[in-house]
C-alpha positions as CSV (number, residue, x, y, z in Angstrom):
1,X,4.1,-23.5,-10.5
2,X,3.4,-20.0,-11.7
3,X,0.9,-17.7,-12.6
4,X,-1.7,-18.4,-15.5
5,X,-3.9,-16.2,-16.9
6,X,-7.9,-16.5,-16.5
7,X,-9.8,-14.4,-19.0
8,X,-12.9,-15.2,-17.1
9,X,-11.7,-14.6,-14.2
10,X,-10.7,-11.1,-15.2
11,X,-14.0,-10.4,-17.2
12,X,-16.3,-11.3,-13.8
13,X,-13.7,-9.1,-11.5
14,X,-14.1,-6.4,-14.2
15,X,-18.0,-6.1,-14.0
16,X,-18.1,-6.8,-10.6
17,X,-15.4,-3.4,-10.2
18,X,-17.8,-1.2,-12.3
19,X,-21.1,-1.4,-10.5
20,X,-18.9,-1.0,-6.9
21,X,-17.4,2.1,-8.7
22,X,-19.7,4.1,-9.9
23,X,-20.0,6.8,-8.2
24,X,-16.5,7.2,-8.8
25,X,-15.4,9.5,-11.6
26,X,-12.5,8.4,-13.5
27,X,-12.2,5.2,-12.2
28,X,-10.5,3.2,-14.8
29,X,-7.1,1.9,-12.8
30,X,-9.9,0.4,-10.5
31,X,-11.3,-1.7,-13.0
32,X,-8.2,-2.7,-14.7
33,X,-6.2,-3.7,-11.9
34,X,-9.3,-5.5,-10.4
35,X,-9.3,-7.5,-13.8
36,X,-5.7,-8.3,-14.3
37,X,-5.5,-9.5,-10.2
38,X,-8.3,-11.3,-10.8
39,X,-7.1,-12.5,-13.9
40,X,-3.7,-13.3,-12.5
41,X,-5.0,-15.4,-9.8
42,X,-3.9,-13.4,-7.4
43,X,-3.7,-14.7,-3.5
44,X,-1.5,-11.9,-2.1
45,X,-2.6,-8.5,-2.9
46,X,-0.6,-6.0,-1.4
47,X,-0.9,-1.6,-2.1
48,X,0.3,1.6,-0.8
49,X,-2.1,4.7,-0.3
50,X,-1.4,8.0,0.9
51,X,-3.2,10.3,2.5
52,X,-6.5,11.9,0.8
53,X,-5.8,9.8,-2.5
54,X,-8.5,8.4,-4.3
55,X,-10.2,5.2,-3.3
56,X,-11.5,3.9,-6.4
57,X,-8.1,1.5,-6.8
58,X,-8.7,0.2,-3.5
59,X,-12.2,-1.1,-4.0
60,X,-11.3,-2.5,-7.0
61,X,-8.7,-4.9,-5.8
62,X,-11.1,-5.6,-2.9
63,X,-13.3,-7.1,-5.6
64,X,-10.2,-8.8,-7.1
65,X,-9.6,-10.5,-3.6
66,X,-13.3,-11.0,-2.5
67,X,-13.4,-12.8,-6.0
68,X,-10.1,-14.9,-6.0
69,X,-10.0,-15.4,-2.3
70,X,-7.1,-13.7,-1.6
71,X,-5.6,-12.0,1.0
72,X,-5.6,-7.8,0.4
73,X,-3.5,-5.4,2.7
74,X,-3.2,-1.8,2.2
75,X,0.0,-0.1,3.8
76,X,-0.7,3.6,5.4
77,X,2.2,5.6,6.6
78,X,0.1,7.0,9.9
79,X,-2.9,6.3,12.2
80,X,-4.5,9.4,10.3
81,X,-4.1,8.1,7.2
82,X,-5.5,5.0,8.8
83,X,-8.7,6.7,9.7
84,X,-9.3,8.7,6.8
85,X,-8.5,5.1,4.6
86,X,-10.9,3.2,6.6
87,X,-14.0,5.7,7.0
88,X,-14.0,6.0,2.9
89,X,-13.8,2.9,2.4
90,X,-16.4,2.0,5.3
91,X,-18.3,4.5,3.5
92,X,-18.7,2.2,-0.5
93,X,-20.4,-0.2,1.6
94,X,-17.6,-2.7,0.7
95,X,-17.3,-6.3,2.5
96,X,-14.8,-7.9,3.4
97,X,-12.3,-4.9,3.8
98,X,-8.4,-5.4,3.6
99,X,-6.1,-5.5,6.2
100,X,-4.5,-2.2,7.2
101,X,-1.0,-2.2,8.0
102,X,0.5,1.4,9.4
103,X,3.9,2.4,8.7
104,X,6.6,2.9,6.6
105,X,5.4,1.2,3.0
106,X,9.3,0.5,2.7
107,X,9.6,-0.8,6.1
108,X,6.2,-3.0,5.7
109,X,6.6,-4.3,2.6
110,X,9.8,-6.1,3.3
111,X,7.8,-7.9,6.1
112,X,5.4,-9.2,3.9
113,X,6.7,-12.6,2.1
114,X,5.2,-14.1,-0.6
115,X,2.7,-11.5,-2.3
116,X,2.1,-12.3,-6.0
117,X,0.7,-8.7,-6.7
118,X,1.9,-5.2,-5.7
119,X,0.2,-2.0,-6.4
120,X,2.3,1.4,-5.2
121,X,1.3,4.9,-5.9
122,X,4.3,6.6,-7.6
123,X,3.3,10.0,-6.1
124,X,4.8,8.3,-3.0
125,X,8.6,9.7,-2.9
126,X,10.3,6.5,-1.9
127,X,7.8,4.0,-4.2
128,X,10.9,2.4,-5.7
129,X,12.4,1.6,-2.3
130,X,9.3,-0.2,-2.0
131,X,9.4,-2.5,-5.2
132,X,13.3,-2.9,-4.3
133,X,12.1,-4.8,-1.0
134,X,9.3,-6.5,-2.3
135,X,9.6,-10.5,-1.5
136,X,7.3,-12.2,-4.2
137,X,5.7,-15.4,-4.5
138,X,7.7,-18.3,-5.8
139,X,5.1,-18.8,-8.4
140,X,5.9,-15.2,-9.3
141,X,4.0,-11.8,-9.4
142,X,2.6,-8.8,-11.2
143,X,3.9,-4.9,-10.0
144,X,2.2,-2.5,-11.1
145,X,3.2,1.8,-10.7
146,X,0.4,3.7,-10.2
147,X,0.3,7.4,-11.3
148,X,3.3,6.6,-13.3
149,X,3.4,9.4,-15.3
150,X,3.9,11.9,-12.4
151,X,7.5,9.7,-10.6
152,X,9.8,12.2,-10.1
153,X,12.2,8.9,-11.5
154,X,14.0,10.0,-14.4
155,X,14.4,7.2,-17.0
156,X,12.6,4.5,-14.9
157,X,13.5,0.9,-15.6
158,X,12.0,-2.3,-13.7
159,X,15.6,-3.6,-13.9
160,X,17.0,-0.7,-12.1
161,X,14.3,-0.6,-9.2
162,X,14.2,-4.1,-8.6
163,X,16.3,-6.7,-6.5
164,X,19.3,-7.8,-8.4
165,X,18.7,-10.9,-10.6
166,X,15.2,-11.0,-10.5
167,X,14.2,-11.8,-13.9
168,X,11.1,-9.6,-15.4
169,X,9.2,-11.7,-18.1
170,X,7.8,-8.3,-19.5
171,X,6.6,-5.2,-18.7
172,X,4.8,-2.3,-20.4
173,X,3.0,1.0,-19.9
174,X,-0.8,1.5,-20.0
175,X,-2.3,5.2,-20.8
176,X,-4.9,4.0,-18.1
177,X,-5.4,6.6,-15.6
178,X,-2.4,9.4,-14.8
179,X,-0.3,6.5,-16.2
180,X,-0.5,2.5,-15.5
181,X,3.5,0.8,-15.6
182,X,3.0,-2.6,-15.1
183,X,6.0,-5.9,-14.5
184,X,5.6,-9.4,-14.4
185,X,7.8,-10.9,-12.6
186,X,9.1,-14.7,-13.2
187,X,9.0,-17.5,-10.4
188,X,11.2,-17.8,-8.0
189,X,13.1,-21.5,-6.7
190,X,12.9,-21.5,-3.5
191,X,12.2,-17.9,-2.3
192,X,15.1,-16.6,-3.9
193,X,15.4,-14.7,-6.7
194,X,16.7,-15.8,-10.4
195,X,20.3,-14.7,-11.0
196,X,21.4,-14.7,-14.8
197,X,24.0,-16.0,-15.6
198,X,26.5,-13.7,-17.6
199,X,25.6,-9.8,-18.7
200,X,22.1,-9.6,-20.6
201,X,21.9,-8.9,-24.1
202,X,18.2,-8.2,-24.6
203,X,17.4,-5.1,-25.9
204,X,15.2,-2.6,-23.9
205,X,12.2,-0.4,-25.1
206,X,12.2,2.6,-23.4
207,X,9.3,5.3,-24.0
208,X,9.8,9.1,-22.7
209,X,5.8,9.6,-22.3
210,X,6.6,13.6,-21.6
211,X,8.6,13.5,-26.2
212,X,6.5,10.1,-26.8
213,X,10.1,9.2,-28.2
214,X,11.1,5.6,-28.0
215,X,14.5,4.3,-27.2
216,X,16.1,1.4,-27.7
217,X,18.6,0.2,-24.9
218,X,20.8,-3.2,-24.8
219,X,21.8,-4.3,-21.7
């Protein structure tokens, strides 16, 4: 079993995103990762937030979850950053809420099995410790970077950051926001990731989006 795509899905969680949103300015990464969670199916949505970020992202994969029936937690690193997260969200007037887990985003990822979608903020120092950790779904999952455009990450490739021998189906980067990078992820056999057999020999796009040069890498 793995992830399929629903248009509808992703059209409904989309509109529903834009009228929770609007009195949010720039609030396109809401809507687009509301619609492609949505879209995805998604039944464990997991994201990081620091402290005085904006919200916007937050409600929007509320919606997703309110929508698909999944299960949302957000990861805070501190019990302020707990109460600040949970007033402004309080505040939007949004139902259900997500779980809040506080703590380490490294440390609480890697106790969460089985999430199929994973949104971290890349402002966050150690964000690709956290997609190094992350224990997906055996029907697969969608990561997504956040703010990707400010990592302090120098030549960032899902294949470096993630376990060895998980097997990314395909990724790409999305001008939405300071910068959308976004993976899927293929489905796992039993929990455990999908070691290749042999070196790779697919070739890798790479796009500096400082030059907007592209480069051509084979693995």
């Amino acid at each position: 079993m793995k992830l399929v795509w629903s248009p509808e899905s992703a059209l409904k969680s989309y509109l529903d995103t834009v009228k929770s949103c609007e009195k949010f300015k720039d609030s396109g990464v809401a809507e687009f990762l509301s619609a492609m969670a949505a879209g995805w199916d998604a039944k464990f949505i997991v994201e990081t937030w620091s402290y005085g970020g904006p919200i916007a992202a937050s409600v929007g994969l509320a919606v997703a979850a309110r929508n698909t029936g999944a299960r949302h937690v957000c990861i805070v690193s501190d019990e302020r950053s707990r109460l600040h997260y949970t007033k402004a969200l309080a505040d939007t007037g949004l139902s259900p809420p997500p779980e809040v887990v506080t703590g380490e985003p490294e440390a609480a990822v890697a106790r969460l099995v089985g999430l199929d979608f994973l949104v971290v903020d890349c402002k966050h120092r150690n964000f690709a410790r956290v997609l190094r950790v992350t224990k997906v779904s055996t029907r697969g999952a969608v990561l997504a970077c956040k703010n990707a455009c400010q990592r302090n990450f120098s030549g960032f490739r899902w294949n470096w950051v993630l376990e060895r021998g998980t097997r990314v189906v395909r990724s790409v980067f999305l001008p939405v926001g300071k910068g959308l990078d976004m993976a899927y992820i293929g489905s796992r056999s039993s929990g455990a990731a999908i070691a290749t057999k042999g070196p790779s020999r697919r070739w890798i796009k790479h796009i500096d989006h400082q030059s907007g040069e592209e480069h051509l890498f084979r693995e």
